[in-house]
C-alpha positions as CSV (number, residue, x, y, z in Angstrom):
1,X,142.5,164.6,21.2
2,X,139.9,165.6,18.6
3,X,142.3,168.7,17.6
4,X,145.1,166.9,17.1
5,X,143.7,164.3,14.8
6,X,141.8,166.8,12.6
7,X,145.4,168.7,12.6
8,X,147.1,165.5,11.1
9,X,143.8,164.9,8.9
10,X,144.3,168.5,7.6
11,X,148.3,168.4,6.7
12,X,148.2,165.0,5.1
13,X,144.5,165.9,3.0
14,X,146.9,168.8,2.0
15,X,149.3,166.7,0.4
16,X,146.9,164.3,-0.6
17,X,145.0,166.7,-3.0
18,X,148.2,167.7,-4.1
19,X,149.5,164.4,-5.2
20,X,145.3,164.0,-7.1
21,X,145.9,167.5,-8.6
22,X,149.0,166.3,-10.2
23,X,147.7,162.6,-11.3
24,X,144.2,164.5,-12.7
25,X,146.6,165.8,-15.8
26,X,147.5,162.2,-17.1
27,X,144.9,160.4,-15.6
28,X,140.9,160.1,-15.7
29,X,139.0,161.2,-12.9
30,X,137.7,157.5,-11.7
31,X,141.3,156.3,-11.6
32,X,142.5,159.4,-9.9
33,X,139.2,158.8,-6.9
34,X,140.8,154.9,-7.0
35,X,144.1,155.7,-6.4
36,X,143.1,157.4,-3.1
37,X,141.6,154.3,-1.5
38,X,143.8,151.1,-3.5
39,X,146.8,151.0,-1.1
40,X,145.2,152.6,1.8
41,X,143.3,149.1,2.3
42,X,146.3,146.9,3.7
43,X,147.5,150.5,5.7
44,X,143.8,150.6,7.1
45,X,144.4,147.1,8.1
46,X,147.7,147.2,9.5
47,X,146.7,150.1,11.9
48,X,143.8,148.1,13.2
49,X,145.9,145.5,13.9
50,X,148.6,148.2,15.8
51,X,145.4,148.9,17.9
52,X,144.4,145.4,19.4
53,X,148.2,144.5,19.9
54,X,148.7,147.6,22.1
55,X,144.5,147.2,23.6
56,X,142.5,144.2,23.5
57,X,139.0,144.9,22.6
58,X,135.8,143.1,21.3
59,X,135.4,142.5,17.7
60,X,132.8,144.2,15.9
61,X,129.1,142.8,15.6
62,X,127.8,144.2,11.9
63,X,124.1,145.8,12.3
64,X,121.6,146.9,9.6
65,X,122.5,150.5,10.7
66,X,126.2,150.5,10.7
67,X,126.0,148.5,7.5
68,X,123.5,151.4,6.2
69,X,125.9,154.1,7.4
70,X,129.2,152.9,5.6
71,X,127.4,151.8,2.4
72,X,125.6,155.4,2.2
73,X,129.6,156.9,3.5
74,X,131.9,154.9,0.8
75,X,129.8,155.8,-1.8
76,X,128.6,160.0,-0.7
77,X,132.5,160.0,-0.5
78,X,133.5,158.3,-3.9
79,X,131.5,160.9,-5.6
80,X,132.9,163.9,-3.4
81,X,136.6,162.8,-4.2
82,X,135.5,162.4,-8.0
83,X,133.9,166.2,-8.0
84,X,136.7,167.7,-6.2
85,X,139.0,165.9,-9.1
86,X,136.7,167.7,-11.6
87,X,137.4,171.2,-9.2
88,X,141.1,169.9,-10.2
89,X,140.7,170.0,-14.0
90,X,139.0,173.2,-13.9
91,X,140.1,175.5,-11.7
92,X,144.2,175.8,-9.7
93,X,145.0,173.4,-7.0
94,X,143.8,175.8,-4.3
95,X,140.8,177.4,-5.9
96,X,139.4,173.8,-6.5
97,X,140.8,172.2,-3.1
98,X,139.3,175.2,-0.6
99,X,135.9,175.0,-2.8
100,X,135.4,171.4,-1.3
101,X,135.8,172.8,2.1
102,X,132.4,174.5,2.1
103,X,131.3,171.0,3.7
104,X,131.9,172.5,7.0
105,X,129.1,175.0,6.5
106,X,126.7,172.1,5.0
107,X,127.8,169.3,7.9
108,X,126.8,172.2,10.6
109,X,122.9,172.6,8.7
110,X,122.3,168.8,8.1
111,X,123.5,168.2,11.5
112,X,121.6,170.7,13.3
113,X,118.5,170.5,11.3
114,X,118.6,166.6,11.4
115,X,120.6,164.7,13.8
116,X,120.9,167.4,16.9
117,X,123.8,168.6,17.0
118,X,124.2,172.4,18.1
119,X,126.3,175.2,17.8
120,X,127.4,178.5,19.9
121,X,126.4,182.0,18.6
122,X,130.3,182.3,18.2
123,X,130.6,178.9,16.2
124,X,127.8,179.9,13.9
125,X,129.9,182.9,13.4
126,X,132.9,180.9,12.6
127,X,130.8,179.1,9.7
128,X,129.4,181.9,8.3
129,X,132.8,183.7,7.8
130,X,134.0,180.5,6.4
131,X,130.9,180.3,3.7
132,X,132.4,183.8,2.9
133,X,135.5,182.7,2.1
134,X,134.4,179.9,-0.5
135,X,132.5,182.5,-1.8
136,X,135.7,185.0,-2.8
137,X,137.9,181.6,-3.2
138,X,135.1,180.8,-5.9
139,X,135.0,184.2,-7.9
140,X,138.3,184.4,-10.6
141,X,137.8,188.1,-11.1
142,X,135.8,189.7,-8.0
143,X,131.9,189.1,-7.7
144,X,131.1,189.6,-11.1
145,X,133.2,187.2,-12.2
146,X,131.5,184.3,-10.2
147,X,131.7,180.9,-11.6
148,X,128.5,179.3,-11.0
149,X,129.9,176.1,-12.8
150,X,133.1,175.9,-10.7
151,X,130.7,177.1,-7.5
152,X,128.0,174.1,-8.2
153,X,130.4,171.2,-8.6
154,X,132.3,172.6,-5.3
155,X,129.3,172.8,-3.4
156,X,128.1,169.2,-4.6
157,X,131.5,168.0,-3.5
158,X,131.4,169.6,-0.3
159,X,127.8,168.3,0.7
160,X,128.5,164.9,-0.2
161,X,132.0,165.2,2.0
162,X,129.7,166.9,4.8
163,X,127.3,163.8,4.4
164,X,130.3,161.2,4.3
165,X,131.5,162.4,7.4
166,X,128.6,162.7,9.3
167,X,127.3,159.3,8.5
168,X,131.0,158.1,9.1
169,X,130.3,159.8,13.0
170,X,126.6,157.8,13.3
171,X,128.4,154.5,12.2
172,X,131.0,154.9,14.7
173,X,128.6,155.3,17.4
174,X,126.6,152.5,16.4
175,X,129.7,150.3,17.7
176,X,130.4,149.3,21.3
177,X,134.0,149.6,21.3
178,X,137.1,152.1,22.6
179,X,137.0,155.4,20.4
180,X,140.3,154.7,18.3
181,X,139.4,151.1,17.7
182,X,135.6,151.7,16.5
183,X,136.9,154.5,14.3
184,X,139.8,152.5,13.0
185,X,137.2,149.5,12.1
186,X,134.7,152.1,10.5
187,X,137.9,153.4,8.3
188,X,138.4,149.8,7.2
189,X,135.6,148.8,5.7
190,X,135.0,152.7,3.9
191,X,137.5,152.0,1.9
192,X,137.3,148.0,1.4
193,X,134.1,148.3,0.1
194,X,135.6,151.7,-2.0
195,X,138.0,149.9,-3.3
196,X,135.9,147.2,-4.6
197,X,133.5,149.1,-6.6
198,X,136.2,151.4,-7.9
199,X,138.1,148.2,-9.3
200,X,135.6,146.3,-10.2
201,X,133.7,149.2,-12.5
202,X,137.4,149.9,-13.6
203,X,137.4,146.0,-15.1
204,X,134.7,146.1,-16.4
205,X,134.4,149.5,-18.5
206,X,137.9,150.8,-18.3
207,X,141.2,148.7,-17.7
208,X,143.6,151.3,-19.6
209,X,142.9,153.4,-16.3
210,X,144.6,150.7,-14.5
211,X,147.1,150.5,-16.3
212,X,147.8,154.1,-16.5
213,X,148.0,154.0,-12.5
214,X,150.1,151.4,-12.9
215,X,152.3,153.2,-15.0
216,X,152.4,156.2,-12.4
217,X,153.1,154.3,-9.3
218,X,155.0,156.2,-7.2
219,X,152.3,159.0,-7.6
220,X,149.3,156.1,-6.7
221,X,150.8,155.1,-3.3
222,X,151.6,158.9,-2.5
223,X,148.2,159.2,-3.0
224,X,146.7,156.5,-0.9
225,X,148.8,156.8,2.1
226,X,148.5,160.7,2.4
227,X,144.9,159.3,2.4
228,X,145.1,156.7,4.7
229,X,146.6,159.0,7.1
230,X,144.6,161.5,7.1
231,X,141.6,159.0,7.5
232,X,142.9,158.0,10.3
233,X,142.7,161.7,11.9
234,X,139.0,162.7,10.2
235,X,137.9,159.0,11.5
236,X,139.2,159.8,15.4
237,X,138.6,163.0,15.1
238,X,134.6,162.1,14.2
239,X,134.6,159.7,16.7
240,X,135.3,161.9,19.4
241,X,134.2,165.4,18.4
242,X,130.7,166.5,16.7
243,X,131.1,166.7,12.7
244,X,130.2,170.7,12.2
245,X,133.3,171.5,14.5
246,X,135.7,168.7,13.1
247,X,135.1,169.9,9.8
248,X,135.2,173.5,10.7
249,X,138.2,173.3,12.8
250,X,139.5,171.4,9.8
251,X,139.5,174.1,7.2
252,X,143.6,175.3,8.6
253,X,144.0,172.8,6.0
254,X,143.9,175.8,3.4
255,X,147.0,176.8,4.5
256,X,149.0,173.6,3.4
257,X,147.1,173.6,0.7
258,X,148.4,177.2,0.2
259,X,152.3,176.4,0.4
260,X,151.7,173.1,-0.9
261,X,150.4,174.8,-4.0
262,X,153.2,177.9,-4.1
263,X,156.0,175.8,-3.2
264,X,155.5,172.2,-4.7
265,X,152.8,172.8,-7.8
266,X,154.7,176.5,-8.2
267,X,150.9,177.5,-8.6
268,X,150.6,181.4,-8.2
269,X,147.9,182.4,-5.3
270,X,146.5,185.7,-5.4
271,X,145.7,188.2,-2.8
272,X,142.0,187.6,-2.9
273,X,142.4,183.6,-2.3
274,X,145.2,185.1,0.4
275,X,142.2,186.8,2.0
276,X,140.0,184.1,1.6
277,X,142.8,181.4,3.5
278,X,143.1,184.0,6.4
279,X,139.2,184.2,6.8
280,X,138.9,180.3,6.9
281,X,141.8,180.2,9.1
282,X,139.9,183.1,11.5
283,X,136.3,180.9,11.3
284,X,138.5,177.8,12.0
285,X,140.1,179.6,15.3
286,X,136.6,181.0,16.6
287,X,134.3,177.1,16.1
288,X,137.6,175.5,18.4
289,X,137.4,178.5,20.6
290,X,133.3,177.9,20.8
């Protein structure tokens, strides 16, 4: 089950980061990170509600640490989205997008160093070839041409995804309920409590944002249910499967991104980011096979 959720979590990211990469030209990068989470709310909602209709369960019962775990989540994943958007404005879609996805390396450290997880010899193998490819995915013109600005806001956005997912994992097993409903209920309030800060700095400091989403509409609920969606799969996925191999497993999202960006953002993609997409692909194939 974990495999196919991160599949759907992967395709609709995809699109998702597509649909941010286009709103990023006309749009600041706070109102771009809002327009991720301001429909996906009542979506969130509605797909909870699916849930109990077709199983009755308990309802929640908040604790400090579940409490601790989405607070420390919404807002490690508020910044992540805002640095991948910065990726966005300086960098291609792909570059930028598949510079985020070293969080699979950094989810498999924290976890093993802090919260026990373990890996095979074979899925350590797996990571490390993916670390390579973020490496060549990161240089525009070879090694020497290494862009330690484009490299340190990817890696900054990739730990604080690997940190928002694996705190998203610890609040789900905090709850006492079937796996799609706990992870349907931790995916709800995320994004409540995202959406409220989001809007409510938005009022205060900058409403012409809102209005600019407002004005690009059809591009905002694009954005939010690609989003949604793919919550849903990183959420289940999480919930049943350790973080490091999700995440890893996760990365065949660089080939959507790939013909998402050719196709649909007519974006060229060279032969070294080619290389790159086929090595994360190959370090995605050997964590599921470990």
């Amino acid at each position: 089950m974990w495999i196919y959720f991160t599949l759907l979590a992967a395709s609709m990211q995809a699109w998702r980061n597509a649909f941010q990469s286009r709103l990023s030209q006309d749009v600041n990068v706070v109102g771009v990170t809002l327009a991720r989470f301001i429909w996906a709310g009542p979506l969130a909602a509605l797909y909870l509600v699916a849930l109990y209709q077709w199983q009755d369960a308990p309802m929640i019962t908040p604790n400090k640490a579940l409490i601790g775990y989405i607070v420390g989540a919404s807002l490690m994943q508020i910044i992540a989205t805002a640095l991948m958007v910065k990726l966005f404005q300086l960098n291609n879609f792909a570059i930028g997008a598949g510079l985020a996805k070293s969080e699979a390396l950094v989810a498999a450290l924290i976890a093993t160093l802090f919260l026990g997880s373990s890996l095979s010899t074979l899925g350590w193998f797996g990571i490390a070839i993916g670390g390579v490819a973020v490496f060549l995915m990161s240089a525009k013109n070879g090694i020497r041409g290494l862009s330690i600005k484009t490299l340190s806001i990817g890696l900054a956005s990739g730990t604080c995804f690997a940190l928002t997912s694996l705190w998203v994992r610890e609040a789900s097993l905090t709850l006492d309920l079937p796996i799609l409903h706990r992870a349907a209920w931790v995916l709800l309030s995320v994004i409540l409590l995202q959406t409220v800060i989001l809007l409510t700095y938005l009022i205060i400091r900058d409403r012409e944002t809102l209005l600019a989403l407002f004005r690009h509409s059809k591009l905002t609920v694009l954005i939010s249910v690609t989003s949604c969606l793919g919550s849903v799969g990183w959420f289940t996925a999480m919930a049943y499967q350790e973080v490091p191999y999700v995440k890893t497993l996760g990365q065949i999202e660089v080939f959507f991104m790939m013909l998402v960006s050719f196709f649909w953002l007519k974006q060229t993609v060279k032969l070294k980011d080619t290389l790159a997409l086929l090595l994360i692909a190959v370090a995605a194939i050997m964590v599921m096979w470990a």
